[in-house]
C-alpha positions as CSV (number, residue, x, y, z in Angstrom):
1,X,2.4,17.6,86.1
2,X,4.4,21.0,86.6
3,X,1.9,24.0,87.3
4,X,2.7,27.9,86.5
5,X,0.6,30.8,86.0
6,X,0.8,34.6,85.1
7,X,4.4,35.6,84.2
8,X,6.1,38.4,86.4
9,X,9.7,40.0,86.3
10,X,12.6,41.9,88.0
11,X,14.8,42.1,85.3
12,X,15.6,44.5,82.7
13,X,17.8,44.8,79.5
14,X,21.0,43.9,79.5
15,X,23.4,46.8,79.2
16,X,26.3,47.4,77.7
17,X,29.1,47.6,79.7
18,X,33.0,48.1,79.0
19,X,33.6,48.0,75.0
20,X,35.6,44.7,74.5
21,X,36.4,43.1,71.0
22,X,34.6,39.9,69.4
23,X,34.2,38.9,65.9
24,X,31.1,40.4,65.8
25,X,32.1,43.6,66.5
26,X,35.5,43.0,64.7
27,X,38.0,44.5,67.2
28,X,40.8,41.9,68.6
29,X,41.7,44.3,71.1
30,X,41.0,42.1,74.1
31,X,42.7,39.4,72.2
32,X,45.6,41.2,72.0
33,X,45.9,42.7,75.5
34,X,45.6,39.1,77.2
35,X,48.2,37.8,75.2
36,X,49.9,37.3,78.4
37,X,47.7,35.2,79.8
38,X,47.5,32.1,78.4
39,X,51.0,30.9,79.2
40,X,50.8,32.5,82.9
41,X,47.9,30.2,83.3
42,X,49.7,27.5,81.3
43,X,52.3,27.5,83.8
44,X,49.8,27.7,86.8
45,X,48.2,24.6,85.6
46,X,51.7,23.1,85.6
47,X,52.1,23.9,88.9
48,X,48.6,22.5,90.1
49,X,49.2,19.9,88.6
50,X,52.7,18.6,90.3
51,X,51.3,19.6,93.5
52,X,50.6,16.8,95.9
53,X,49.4,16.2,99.2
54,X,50.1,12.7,100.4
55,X,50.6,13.1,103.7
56,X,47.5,12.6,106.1
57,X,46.9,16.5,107.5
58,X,43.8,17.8,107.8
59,X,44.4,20.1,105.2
60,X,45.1,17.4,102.8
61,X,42.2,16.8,101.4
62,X,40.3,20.3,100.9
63,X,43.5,20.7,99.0
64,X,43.4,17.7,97.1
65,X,40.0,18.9,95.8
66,X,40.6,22.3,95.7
67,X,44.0,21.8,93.6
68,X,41.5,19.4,91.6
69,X,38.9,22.3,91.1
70,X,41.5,24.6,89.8
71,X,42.8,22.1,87.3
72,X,39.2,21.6,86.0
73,X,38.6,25.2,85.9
74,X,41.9,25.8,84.1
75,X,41.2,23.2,81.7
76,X,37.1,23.6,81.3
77,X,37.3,27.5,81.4
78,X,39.9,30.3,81.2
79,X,42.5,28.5,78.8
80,X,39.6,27.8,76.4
81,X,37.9,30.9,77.1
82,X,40.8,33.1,76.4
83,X,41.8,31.8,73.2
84,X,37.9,32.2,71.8
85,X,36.9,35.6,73.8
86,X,34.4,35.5,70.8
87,X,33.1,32.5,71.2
88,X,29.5,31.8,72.0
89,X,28.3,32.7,75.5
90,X,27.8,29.9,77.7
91,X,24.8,30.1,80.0
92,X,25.0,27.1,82.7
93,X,21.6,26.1,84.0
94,X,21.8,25.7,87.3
95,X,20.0,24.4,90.6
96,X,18.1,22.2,93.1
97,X,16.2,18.9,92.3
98,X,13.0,19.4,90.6
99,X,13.2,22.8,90.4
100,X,12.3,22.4,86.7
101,X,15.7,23.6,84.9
102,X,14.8,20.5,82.1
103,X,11.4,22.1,81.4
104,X,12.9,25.8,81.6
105,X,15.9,24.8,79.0
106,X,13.2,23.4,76.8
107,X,10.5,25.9,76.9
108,X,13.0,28.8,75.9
109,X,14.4,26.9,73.2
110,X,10.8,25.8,72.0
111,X,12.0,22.3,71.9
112,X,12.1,18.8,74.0
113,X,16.0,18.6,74.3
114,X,16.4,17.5,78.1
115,X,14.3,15.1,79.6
116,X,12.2,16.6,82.3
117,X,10.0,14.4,84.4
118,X,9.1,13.2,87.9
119,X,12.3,10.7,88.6
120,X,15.3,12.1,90.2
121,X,17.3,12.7,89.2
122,X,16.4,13.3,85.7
123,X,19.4,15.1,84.3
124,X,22.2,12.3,84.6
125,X,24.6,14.0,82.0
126,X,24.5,17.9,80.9
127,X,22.6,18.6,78.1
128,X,24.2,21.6,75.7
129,X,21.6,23.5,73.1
130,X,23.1,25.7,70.8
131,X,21.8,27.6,67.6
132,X,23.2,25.5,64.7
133,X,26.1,28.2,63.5
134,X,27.7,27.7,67.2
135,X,27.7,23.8,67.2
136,X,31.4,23.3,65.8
137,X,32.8,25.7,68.8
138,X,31.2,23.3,71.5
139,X,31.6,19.9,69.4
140,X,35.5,20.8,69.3
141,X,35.9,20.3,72.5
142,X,38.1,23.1,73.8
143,X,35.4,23.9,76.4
144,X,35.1,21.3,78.9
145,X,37.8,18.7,77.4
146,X,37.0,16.1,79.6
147,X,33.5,15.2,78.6
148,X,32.9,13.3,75.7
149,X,30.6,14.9,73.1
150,X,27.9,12.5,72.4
151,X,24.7,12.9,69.7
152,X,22.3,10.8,72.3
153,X,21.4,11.1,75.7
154,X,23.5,9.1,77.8
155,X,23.6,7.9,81.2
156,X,27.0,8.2,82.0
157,X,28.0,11.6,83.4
158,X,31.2,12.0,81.7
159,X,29.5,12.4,78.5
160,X,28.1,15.9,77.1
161,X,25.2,15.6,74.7
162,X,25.3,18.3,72.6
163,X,21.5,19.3,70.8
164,X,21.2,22.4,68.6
165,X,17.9,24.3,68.2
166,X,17.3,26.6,65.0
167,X,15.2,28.7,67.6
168,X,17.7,29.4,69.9
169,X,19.6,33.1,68.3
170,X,23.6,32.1,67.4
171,X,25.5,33.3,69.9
172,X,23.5,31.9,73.3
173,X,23.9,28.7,74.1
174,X,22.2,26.7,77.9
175,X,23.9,24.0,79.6
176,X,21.2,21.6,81.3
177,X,22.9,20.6,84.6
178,X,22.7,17.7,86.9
179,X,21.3,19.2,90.2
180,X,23.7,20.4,92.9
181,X,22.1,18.8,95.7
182,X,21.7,15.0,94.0
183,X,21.8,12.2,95.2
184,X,24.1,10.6,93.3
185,X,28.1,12.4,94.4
186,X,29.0,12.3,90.6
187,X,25.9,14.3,89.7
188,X,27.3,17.2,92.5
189,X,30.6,17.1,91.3
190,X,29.9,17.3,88.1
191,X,27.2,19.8,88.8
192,X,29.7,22.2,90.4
193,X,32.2,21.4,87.5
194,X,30.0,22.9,84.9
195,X,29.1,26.1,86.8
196,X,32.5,26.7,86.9
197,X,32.1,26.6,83.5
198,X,29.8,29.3,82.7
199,X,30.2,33.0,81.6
200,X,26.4,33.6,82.7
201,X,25.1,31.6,85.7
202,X,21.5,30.9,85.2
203,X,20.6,30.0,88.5
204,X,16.9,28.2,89.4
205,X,15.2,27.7,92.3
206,X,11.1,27.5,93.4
207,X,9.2,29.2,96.0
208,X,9.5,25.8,98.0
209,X,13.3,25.8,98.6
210,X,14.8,29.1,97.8
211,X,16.1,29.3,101.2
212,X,18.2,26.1,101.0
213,X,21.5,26.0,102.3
214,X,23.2,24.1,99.6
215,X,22.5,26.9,96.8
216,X,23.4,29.3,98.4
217,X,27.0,28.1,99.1
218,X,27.6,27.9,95.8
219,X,26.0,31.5,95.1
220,X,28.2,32.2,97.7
221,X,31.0,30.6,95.3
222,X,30.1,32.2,92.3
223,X,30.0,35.7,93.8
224,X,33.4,35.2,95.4
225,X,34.7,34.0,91.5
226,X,32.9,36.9,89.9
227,X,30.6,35.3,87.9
228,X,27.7,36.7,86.1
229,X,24.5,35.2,87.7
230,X,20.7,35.2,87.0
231,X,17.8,34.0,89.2
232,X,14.9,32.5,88.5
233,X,11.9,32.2,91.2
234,X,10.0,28.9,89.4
235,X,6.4,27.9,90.3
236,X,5.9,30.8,93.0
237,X,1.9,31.4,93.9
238,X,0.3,34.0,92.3
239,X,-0.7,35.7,95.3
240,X,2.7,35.4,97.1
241,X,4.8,36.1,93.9
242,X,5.6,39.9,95.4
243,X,6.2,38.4,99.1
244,X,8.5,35.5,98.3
245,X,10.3,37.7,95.6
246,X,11.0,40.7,98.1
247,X,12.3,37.8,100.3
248,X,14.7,36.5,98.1
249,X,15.5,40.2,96.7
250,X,16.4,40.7,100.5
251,X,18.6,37.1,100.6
252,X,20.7,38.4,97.7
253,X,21.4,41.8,98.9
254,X,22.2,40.3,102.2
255,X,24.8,38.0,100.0
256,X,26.3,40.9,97.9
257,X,24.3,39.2,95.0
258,X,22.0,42.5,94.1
259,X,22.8,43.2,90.6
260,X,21.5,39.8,89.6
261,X,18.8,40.0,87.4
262,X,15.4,37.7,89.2
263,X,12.6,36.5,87.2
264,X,10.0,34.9,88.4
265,X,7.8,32.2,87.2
266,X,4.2,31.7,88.7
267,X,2.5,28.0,88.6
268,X,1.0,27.3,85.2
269,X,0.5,24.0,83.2
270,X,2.4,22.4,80.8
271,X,1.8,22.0,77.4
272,X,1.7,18.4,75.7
273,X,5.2,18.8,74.6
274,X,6.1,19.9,78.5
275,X,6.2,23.2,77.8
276,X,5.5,26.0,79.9
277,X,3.1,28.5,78.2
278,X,4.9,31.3,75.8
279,X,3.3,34.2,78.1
280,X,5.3,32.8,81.4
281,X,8.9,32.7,79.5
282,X,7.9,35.9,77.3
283,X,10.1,38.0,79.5
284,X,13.7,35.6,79.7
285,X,13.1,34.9,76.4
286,X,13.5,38.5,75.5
287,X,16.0,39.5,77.5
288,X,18.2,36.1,76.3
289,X,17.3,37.6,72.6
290,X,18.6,40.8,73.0
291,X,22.2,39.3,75.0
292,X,22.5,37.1,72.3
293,X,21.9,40.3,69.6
294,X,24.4,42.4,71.6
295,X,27.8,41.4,70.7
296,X,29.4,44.4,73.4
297,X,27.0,42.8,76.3
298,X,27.7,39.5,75.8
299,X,31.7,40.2,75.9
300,X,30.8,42.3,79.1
301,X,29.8,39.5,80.5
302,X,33.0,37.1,79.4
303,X,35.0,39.7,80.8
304,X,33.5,40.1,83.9
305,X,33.4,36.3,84.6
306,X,36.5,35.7,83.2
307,X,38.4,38.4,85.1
308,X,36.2,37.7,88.1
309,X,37.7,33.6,87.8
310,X,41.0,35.2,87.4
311,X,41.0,37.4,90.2
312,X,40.3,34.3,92.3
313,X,42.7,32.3,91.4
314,X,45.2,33.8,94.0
315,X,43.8,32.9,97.1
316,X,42.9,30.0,96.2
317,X,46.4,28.9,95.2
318,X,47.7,30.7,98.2
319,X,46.0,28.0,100.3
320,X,47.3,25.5,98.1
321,X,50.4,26.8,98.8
322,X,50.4,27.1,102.4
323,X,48.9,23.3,102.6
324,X,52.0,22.1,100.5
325,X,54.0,24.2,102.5
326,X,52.3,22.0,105.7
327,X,53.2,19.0,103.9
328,X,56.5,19.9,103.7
329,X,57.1,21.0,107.0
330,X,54.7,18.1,108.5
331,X,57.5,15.4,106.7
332,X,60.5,17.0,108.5
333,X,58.6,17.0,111.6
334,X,58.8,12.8,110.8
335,X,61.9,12.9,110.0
336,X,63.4,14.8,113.3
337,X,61.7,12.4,115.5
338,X,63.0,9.3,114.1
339,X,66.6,11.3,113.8
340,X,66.1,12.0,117.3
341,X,65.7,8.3,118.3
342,X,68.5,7.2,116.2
343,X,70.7,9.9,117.8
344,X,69.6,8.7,121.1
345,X,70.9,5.4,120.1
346,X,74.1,6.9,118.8
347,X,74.6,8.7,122.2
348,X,74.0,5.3,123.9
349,X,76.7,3.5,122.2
350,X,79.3,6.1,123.2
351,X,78.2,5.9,127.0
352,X,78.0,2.9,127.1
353,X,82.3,2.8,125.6
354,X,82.7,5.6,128.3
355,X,81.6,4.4,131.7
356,X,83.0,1.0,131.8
357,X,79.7,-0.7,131.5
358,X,81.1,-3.2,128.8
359,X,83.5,-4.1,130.9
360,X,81.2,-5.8,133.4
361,X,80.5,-9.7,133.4
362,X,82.0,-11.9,130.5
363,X,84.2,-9.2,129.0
364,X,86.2,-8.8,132.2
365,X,85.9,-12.6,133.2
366,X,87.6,-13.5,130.0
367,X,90.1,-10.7,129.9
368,X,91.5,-11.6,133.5
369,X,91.8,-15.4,132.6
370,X,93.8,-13.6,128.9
371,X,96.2,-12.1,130.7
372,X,96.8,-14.3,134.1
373,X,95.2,-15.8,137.4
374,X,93.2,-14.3,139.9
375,X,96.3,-14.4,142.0
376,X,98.5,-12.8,139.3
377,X,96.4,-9.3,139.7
378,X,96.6,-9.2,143.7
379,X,100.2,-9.2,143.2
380,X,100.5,-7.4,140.1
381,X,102.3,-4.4,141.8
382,X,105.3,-6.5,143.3
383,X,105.8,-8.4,140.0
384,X,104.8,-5.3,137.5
385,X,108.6,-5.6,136.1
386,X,107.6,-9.4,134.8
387,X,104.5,-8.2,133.4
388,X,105.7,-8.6,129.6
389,X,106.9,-12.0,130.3
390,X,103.3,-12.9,131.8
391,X,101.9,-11.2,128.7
392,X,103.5,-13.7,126.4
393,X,102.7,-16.8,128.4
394,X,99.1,-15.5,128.4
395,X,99.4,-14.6,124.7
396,X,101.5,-18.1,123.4
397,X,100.5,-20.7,125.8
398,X,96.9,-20.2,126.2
399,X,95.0,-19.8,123.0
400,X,91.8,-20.5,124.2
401,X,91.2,-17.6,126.3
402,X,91.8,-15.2,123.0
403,X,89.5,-16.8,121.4
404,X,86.7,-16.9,124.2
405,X,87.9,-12.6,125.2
406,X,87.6,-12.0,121.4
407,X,83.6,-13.6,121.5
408,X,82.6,-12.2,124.9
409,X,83.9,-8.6,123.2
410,X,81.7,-9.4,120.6
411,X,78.7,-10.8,122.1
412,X,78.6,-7.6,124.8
413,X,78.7,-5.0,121.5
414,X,76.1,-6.9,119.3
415,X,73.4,-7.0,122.8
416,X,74.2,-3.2,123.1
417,X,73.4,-2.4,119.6
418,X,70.6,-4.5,119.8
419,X,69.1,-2.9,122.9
420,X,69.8,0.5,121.8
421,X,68.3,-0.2,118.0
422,X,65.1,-1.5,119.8
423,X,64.6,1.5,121.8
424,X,65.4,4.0,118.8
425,X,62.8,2.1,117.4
426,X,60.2,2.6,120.0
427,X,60.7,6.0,120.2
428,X,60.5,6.8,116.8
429,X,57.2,4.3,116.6
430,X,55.5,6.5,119.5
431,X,56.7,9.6,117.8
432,X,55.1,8.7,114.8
433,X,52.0,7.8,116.4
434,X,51.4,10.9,117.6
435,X,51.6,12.5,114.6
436,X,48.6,12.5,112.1
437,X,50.7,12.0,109.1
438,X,52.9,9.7,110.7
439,X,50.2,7.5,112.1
440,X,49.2,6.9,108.6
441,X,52.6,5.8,107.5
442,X,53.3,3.7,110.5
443,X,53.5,-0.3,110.0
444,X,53.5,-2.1,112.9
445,X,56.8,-3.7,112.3
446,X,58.8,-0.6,112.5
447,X,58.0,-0.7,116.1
448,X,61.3,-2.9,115.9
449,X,64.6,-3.5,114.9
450,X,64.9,-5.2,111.4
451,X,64.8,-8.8,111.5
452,X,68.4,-8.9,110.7
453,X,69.7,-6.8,112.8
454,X,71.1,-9.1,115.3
455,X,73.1,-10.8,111.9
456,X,74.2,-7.5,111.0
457,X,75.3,-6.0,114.0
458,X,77.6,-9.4,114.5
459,X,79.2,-8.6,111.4
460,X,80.1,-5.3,112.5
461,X,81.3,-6.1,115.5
462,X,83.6,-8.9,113.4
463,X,84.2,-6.7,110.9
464,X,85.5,-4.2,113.4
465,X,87.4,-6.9,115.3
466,X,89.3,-7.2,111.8
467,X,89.9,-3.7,111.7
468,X,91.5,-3.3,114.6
469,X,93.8,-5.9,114.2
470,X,94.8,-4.4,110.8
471,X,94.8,-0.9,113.3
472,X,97.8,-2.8,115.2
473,X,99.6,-4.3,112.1
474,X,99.8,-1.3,110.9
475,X,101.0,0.9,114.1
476,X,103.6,-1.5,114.1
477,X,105.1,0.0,111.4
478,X,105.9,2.8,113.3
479,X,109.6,2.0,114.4
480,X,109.5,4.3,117.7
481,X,106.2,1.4,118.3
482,X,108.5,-1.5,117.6
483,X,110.2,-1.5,120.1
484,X,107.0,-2.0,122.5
485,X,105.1,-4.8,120.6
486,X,107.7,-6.8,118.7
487,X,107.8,-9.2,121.7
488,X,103.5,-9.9,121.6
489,X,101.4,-11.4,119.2
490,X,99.2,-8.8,116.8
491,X,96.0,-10.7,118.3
492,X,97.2,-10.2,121.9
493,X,97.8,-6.5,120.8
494,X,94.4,-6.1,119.2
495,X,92.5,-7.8,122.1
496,X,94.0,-5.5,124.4
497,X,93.2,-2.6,122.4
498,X,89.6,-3.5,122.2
499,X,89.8,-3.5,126.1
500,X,90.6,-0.5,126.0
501,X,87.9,1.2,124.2
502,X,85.6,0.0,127.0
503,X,87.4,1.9,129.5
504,X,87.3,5.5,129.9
505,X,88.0,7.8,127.4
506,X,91.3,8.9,129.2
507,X,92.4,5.4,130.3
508,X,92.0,6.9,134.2
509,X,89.8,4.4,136.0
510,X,86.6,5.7,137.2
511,X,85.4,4.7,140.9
512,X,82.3,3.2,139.0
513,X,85.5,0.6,136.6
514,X,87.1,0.3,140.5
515,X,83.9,-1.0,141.9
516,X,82.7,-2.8,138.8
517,X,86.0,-4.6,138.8
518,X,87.1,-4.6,142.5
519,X,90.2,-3.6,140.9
520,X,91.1,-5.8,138.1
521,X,89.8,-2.9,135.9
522,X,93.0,-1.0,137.6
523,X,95.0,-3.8,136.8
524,X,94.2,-4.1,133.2
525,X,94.9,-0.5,132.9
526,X,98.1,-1.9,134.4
527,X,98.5,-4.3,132.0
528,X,97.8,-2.0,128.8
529,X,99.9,0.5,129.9
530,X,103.1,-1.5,130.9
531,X,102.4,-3.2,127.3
532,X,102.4,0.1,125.1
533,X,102.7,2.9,127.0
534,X,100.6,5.2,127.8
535,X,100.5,7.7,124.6
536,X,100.4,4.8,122.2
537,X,97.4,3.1,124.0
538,X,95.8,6.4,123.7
539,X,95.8,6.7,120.5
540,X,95.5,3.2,119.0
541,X,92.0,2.8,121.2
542,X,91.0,6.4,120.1
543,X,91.3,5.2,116.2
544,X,89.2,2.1,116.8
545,X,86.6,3.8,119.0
546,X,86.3,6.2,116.1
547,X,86.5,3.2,114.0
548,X,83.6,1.4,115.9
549,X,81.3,4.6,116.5
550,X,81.5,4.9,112.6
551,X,80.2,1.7,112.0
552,X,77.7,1.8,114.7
553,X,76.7,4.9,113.4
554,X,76.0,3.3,109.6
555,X,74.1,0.6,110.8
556,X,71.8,3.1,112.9
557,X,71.3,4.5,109.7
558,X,70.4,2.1,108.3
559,X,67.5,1.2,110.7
560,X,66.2,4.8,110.6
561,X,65.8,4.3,107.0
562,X,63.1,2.4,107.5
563,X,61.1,5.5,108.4
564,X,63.1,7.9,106.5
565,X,62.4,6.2,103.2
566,X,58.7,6.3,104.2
567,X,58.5,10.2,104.4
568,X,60.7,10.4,101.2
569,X,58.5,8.5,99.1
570,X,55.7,10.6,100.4
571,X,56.8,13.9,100.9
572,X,56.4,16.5,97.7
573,X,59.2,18.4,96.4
574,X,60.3,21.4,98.9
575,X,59.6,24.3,96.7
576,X,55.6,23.1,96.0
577,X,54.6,25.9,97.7
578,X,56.9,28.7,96.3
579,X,56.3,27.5,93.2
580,X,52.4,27.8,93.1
581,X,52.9,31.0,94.4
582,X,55.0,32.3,91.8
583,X,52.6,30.6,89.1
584,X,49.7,32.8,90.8
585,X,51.9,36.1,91.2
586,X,52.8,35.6,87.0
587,X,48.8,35.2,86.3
588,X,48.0,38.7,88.3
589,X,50.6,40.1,86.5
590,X,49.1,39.4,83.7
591,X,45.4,39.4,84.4
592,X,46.1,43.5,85.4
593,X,48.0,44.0,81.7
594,X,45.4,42.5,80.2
595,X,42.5,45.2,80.3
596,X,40.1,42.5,81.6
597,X,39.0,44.2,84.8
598,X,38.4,47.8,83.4
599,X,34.6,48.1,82.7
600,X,32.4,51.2,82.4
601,X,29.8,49.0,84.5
602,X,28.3,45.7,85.3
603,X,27.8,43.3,82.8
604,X,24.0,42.7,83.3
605,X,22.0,45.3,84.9
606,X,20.6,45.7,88.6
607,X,17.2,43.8,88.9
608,X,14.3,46.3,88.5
609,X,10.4,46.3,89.8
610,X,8.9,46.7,86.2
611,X,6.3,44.1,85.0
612,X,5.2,43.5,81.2
């Protein structure tokens, strides 16, 4: 059973602060003024809404909940808010578990509307009391959207059961919420959805756990949003009622929170119904009476919570902003290091056409048994004028050795592609790694090439093959070019040409081609030369290197894409962040134009010492 005792307060009546308009007072000038603000906030809430965080930062997920917060707000509070400045004051009742908000709610409205007992927690799903002229504002739903209005208690906390009392004066109305510190996470959330909620923030707390940290955060919050609060001290001793009061006074000051009214509640019993005594609520039920008679204090405090949620919208989408901004930036981080790898692979393949490495092994085996005998080369310089005559025996009497040159060319390309495709992917695996986001992206199959690369990169190197021989066909054309090849075979041509493309860019033999050959690299030089001259083998192995690096260059774009798509899927749209900044500039804007933030005072006055 719930004890209280003697009644004592520090709150006095509440004042009337700037002049604003309501329907009681019959002047739409607020209305009017904030005209603006609805469809600044409309396209805020647009904005919110398309922002994402996908990407695994450590500022993903305060922002993920913070961009949520500012939705529910949008949608719970201000839009609804401004379109009904008149509409009835919503207190939110507020606070730890078992601090006795259930039997508070009821007591002031004189009636069992919110179950209060001894199991927590009790309040599974908010409880709204209303006079019976309010009950069509809150039943329509345009405060709090998301909750379903329900006639009967539920257990489900996304329902909102609404109660009217005939005791309660029109134009007041308490919200019973689930405790901010339950066990149960969709009780807290909820919780802190509601108080987000309120125009007046009837905050309660007992002389056991005033000092808790969890309240006081959210005080914290609610100061930093402007909203209207009220204290309540429940069940405090009646001999350390002015101690533990001067305490918390003390706490509040110390939080910028000293304007909020405090009343406190000494330990009394309940009545049969679970009511505390009429003396101990005497003083908040007065001072409730004569807000809810005052039609310019009650729009005070709209104002000064509304403009207060208003003003604290920008910062809060500022760091929105900056995290989308980090997501952003965070995805063309990826992206560079898998470019980077890829590039590295690119680079690779042209080195590796430049220094003569290609030419090593198979390639040059098979090109030296193409064009003649071991023999043939140590002589080469005595017999250069028969060379084109060699050529064509080569070329028409040994068929064979095309065919093995052509597949040694081959098989050298398709293992430097796939060495160099395995290493782009290693690097861009560890670079990914590293990275927070990335790690959270990686599979572990991107650690390597595509398992058909190996099928690919043959059909390049064939299709390329192809190419080149269309390359020569087509050169020949040329009648100056004629005159040189109409003796040799296209395929003869085209295998020669693809020789050259593994030499050095300038055709001059390196000492590293000497020594790799022991001078049959020389001699093939020889051999293109004496075939089509120097200018002409210039520029038909410049086309198919070009040719080549193209394709080499598709196909290592292909594998990066592996990663690439990975960060596009994921990565939100560039101007996020500009965007929600934009959205909040538009509603400060309009906030100032609106008149909301001139007052003559505070909307509730500063707690005083008197006692009744």
């Amino acid at each position: 059973m719930t004890t209280h005792g003697d009644p004592a307060t520090h709150a006095g009546t509440p004042a009337v602060a700037a002049r604003t308009g309501s329907s009681d007072a019959g002047d739409d000038r607020p209305a009017t003024s904030a005209a603006g603000l609805p469809a600044a906030l409309a396209g805020l809430r647009a904005a919110t809404g398309a922002a994402r965080f996908p990407l695994a930062l450590p500022s993903a997920e305060p922002a993920r909940r913070s961009a949520a917060g500012l939705a529910d707000q949008l949608d719970d509070y201000l839009l609804p808010r401004l379109a009904r400045l008149d509409a009835p004051l919503l207190v939110v009742v507020g606070g730890s578990t078992g601090a006795g908000k259930s039997t508070l709610v009821n007591s002031l409205v004189q009636a069992r509307v919110s179950a209060a007992g001894v199991l927590r927690p009790t309040t599974r799903s908010p409880v709204l009391v209303c006079n019976p002229a309010d009950s069509a504002w809150f039943r329509q739903g345009d405060l709090l959207p998301g909750l379903t209005r329900t006639n009967e208690p539920s257990e489900h906390p996304g329902t909102l059961h609404l109660v009217t009392a005939p005791a309660l004066p029109a134009g007041l109305a308490f919200l019973d919420a689930p405790d901010i510190d339950s066990v149960v996470d969709a009780n807290r959330a909820l919780a802190g959805q509601l108080l987000a909620a309120a125009d007046l923030w009837l905050f309660v707390t007992t002389a056991a756990r005033y000092a808790d940290a969890v309240p006081w955060e959210l005080l914290r919050s609610a100061r930093a949003r402007g909203a209207v609060i009220a204290m309540v001290l429940d069940r405090v001793p009646p001999e350390a009622a002015d101690e533990i009061a001067a305490h918390l006074s003390e706490m509040l000051a110390a939080q910028g929170l000293e304007a909020a009214p405090l009343f406190v509640l000494p330990e009394t019993w309940v009545d049969g119904q679970g009511l505390l005594p009429d003396k101990v609520t005497a003083p908040l039920s007065a001072w409730f009476s004569r807000l809810a008679a005052d039609a310019d204090a009650r729009a005070a405090v709209v104002r000064q919570t509304l403009d207060g949620a208003l003003a604290a919208l920008r910062p809060a989408v500022d760091s929105l902003a900056d995290a989308a901004d980090e997501q952003v930036a965070a995805a063309d981080a990826l992206d560079e290091r898998v470019r980077a790898a890829y590039r590295g692979a690119e680079r690779s393949v042209e080195q590796g056409l430049k220094d003569g490495r290609l030419l090593r092994g198979e390639v040059l085996a098979r090109w030296q048994e193409f064009v003649g005998t071991g023999e043939f080369f140590r002589t080469l310089e005595a017999r250069i004028g028969r060379l084109r005559d060699r050529v064509v025996a080569a070329v028409t009497g040994r068929p064979a050795p095309a065919a093995e040159l052509r597949t040694a060319i081959e098989s050298q390309l398709v293992t430097l592609l796939r060495g160099v495709s395995s290493e782009a992917a290693e690097n861009a695996y560890t670079g990914w790694k590293a990275h927070p986001a990335g790690a959270a992206l990686l599979d572990p199959a991107l650690a390597h090439p595509s398992d058909d690369l190996a099928e690919r990169a043959e059909r390049l190197v064939r299709d390329w093959q192809r190419e080149v021989l269309e390359l020569v066909r087509a050169e020949g054309g040329d009648r100056r070019f004629v005159a040189r090849t109409a003796a040799y075979a296209v395929n003869a041509t085209g295998l020669a040409v693809m020789i050259a493309v593994f030499a050095s860019t300038a055709f001059i033999p390196t000492g590293l081609e000497v020594a790799t050959g022991a001078g049959t690299t020389v001699a093939a030089q020889a051999v293109l030369q004496a075939i089509f001259g120097d200018q002409a083998v210039r520029d038909l192995a410049a086309k198919a290197r070009v040719d080549l690096l193209d394709r080499v260059r598709v196909l290592l774009d292909e594998e990066a894409a592996r990663y690439l798509t990975r960060t596009a899927e994921a990565r939100p749209p560039e101007d996020t962040g500009a965007e929600l900044r934009r959205a909040a500039g538009q509603v400060e804007i309009a906030r100032h134009r609106s008149g909301l933030s001139r007052s003559d005072g505070p909307a509730l006055p500063p707690a005083g010492t008197d006692r009744p």
